[in-house]
N, C-alpha and C positions, 0 to 999 in steps of 0.2 A: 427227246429230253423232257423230262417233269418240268415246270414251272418251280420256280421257288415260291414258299407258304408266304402267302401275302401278310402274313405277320409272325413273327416267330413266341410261338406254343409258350414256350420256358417261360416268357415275361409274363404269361397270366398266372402259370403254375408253380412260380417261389411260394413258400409256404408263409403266413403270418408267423411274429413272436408274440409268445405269450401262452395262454392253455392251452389256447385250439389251434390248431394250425390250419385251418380254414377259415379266420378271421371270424365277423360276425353277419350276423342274418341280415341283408340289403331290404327285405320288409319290416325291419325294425323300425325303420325312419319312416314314418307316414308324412313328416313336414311337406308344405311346396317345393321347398327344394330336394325333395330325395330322389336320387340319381335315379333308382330303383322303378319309383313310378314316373317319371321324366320317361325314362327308356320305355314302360309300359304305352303311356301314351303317341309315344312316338312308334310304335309298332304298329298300337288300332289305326293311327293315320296311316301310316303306308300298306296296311291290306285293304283299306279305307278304296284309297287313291289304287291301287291293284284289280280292285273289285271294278272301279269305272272305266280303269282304262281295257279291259275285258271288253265292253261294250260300246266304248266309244274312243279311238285309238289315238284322236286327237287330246284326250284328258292329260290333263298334267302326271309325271312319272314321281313316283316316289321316292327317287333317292334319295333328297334331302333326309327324311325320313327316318330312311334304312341308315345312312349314315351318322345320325343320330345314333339310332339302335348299336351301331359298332361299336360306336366311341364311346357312349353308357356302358357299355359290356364290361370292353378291355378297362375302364374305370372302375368297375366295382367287383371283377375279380381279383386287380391287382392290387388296391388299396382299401375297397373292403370286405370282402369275403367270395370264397368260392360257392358258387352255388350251378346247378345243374341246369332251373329252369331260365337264368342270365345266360348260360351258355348254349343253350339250343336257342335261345334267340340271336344269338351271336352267330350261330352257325345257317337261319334263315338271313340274317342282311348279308355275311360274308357271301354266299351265294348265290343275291343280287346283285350285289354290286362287283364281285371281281370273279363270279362263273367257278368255274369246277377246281381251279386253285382255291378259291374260299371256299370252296366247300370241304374238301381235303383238310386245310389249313384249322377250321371252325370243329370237325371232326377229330381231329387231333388234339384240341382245347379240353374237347370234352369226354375224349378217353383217357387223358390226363389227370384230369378229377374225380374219372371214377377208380381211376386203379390207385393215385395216390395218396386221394381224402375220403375214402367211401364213407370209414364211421362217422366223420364231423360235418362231411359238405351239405350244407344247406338245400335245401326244405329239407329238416332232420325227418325221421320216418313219425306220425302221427297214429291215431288210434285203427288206422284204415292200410298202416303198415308203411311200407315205400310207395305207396298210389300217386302221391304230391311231387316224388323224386321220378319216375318213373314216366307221369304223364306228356310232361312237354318233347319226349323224345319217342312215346306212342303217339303223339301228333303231327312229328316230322313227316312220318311214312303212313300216318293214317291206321285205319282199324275199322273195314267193313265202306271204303272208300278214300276219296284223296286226301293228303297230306299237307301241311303246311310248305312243303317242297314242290310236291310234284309240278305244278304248274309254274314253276321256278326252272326246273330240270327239263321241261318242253321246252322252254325258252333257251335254251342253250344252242348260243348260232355252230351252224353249221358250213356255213360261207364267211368271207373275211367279209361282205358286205351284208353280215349281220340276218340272214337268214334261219330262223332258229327248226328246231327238229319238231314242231307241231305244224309247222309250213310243209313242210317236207313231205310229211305223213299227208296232210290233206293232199296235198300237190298229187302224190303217189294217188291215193285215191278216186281223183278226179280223173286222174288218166284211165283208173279202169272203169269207169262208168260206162255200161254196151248202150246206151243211149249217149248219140251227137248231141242231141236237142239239151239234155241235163247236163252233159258236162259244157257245155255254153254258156247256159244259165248261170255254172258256179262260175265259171270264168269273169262272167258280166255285173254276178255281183262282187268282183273286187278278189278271189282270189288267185292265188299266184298259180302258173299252168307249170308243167314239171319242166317242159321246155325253156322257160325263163328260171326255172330255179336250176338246172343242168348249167345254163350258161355263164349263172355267178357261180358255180363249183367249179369250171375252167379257168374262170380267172382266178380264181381261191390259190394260194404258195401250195405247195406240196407239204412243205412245214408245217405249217397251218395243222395239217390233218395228223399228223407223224403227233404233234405237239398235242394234240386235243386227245388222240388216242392214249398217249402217255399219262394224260391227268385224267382220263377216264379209270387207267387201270390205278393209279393213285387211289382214286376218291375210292373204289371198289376196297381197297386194301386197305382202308383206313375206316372204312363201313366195318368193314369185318372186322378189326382190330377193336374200333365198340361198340361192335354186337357180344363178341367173347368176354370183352370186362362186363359188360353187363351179365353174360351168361353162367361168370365164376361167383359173380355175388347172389342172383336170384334167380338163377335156373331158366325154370320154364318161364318164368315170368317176366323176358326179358323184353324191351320195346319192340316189335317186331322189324324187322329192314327188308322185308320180301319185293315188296314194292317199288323201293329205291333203289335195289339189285337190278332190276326187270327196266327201269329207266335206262340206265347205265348199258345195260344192254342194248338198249334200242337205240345209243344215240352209237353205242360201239357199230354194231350192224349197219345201221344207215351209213356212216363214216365209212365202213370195210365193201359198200355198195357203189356210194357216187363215187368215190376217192380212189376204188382201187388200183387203176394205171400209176396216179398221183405217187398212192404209196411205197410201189414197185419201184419210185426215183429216191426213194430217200431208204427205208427198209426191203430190197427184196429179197421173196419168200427162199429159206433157205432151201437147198434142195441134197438128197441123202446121197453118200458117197458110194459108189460101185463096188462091189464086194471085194476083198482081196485076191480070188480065184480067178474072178475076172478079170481084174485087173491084169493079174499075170497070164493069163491067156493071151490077152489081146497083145500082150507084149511080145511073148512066145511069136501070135501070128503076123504082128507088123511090124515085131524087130525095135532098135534104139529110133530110127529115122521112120518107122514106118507112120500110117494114120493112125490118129488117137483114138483109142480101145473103145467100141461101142457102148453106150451102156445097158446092165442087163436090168435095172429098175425104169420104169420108165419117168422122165424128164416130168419135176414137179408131183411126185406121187405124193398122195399126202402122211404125212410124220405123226401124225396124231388125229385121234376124232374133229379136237377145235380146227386144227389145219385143215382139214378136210372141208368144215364148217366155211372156215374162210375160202378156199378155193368155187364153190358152190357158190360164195357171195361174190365174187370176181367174175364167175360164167354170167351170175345176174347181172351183173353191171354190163359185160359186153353185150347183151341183148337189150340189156336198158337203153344202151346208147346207139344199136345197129336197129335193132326193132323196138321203137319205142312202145308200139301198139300192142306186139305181140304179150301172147299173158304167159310166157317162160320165165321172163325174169321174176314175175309175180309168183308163178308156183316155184320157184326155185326160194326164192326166201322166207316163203308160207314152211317151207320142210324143213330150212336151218331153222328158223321158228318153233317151231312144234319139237323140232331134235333136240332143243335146249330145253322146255320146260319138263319141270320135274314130272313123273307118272303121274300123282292124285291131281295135277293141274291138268294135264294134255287128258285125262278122261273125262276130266269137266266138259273138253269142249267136243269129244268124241262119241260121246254117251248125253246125249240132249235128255232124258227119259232122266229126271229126277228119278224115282221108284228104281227103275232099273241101275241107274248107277250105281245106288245106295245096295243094291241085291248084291251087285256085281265087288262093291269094295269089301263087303260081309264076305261073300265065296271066298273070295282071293286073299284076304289078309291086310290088300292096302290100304292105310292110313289114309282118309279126306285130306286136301288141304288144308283146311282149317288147323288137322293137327300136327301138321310135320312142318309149318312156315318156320 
């Protein structure tokens, strides 16, 4: 089951009375007191205070901060104007402080402004076009590195005791390291071993996972919803979301990795019904009382590529959890991996030989990365 949106969309998105129905420009007000730069500052302190606890994990957290950041938001969309780059920062605190519901909930804010105020919503377009409209949501996902998110979206626990999925990753890591001696080392300087992070995903509800996966395919669906309104007003030129896709993925994949017995208690895998021939055969052969009709597909076959995807990450989980050492589970998710990214991505890492790759996407026709995100 989705979470409900930690705030409801609608109360930012009524329209002002009067000419404009996007109210008026929140950098209007330069006073001390303008909501506008209040919020501003209350953001550089919380990447501020983000930046130190990075390096030292006892620093103070920022949510004071980021809750600031909210509450300026939903303040100055609702009583003074709609603006774009108000709402991408509304959708970086909503994603601090209430996780992949605010981020969904924050995304939603601000497809709502693009699809229903584009000619009036603030930062109107300047001599440089929509660049002003445009940037703070080419910073969500980054441009040639990370995003004002990303290190938000690693942070997204993966255990009810708060485990987040950049834990996980190292944790995975450390395990394959063919050196005892290094992986002790990392152990010894403080991080978590995959054996201690296994044992908070057994304690973890089964709901838990069922629920996270559901606001995963939320926030996904709500990504793409403004990536499109972006993409019906300025085309190519739209913020890009490649990055924040590829997050979302990985916290899916890990989730569909440790959890997957978990999720077999709460969603299990649907499996395809025996033909009708068959059916009637085995009836034919065992009669009203006889044994029920073998079947002719076999048990769990998979329904689809994704299904297929997911079954592969359930093999890796049972060797995850029987062979922890062995490297099956690792090449088993290395190949759902690679199965999912698109072609000009998976040549990137196939084709090491800059020169040569660049031959190879000229022969063939395919589009770089760069141009198809």
């Amino acid at each position: 089951m989705i979470s409900p949106p930690t705030l409801d969309p609608q109360t930012l998105l009524a329209p002002f009375e009067g000419e404009s129905l996007a109210g008026q420009d929140p950098r209007a007000d330069m006073s001390p007191s303008s909501r506008f730069l209040q919020m501003k500052d209350a953001r550089t302190g919380a990447r501020r205070k983000e930046r130190a606890l990075d390096v030292d994990a006892d620093a103070a957290a920022p949510t004071d901060e980021w809750s600031e950041v909210a509450e300026s938001a939903c303040l100055i969309l609702s009583e003074v104007g709609k603006d774009l780059e108000v709402a991408a920062w509304l959708v970086e605190a909503l994603l601090r402080l209430d996780g992949v519901p605010g981020l969904f909930t924050g995304l939603k804010v601000a497809q709502g402004l693009v699809e229903g105020f584009w000619d009036t919503v603030h930062p109107l377009p300047d001599e440089e076009g929509n660049e002003p409209r445009l940037a703070p949501f080419i910073a969500l996902n980054g441009s040639g590195g990370d995003g004002t998110l990303t290190q938000a979206l690693r942070k997204i626990p993966l255990t009810s005791a708060g485990h987040p999925l950049w834990q996980y990753e190292q944790a995975r890591d450390i395990e394959t390291l063919a050196d005892p001696s290094k992986r002790e080392a990392r152990l010894a300087d403080g991080a978590l071993s995959l054996e201690k992070f296994m044992e908070a995903m057994r304690e973890t509800p089964a709901a838990f996972y069922a629920s996270l996966l559901d606001d995963v395919a939320e926030a996904r669906r709500s990504l793409d919803g403004l990536s499109d309104a972006f993409a019906a007003r300025v085309g190519r030129d739209a913020p890009p979301a490649g990055g924040l896709r590829a997050i979302l993925q990985d916290v899916e994949d890990a989730v569909r990795v440790i959890a997957a017995d978990k999720l077999l208690q709460v969603t299990p895998d649907p499996l395809p019904d025996a033909p009708a021939d068959a059916a009637e055969a085995g009836e034919a052969a065992g009669g009203e009382d006889g044994p029920a009709p073998a079947r002719t597909l076999p048990a769990g076959r998979p329904l689809g590529r994704e299904d297929a995807f997911r079954q592969l990450l359930h093999i890796a989980a049972y060797f995850r959890e029987t062979e922890p050492h062995s490297p099956i589970s690792y090449s088993l998710e290395e190949v759902v991996r690679r199965g999912r990214l698109p072609l000009p991505q998976l040549l990137d890492e196939l084709i090491m030989d800059a020169d040569a790759r660049r031959f190879f996407f000229i022969a063939s026709g395919v589009k770089p990365k760069e141009e198809v995100e």
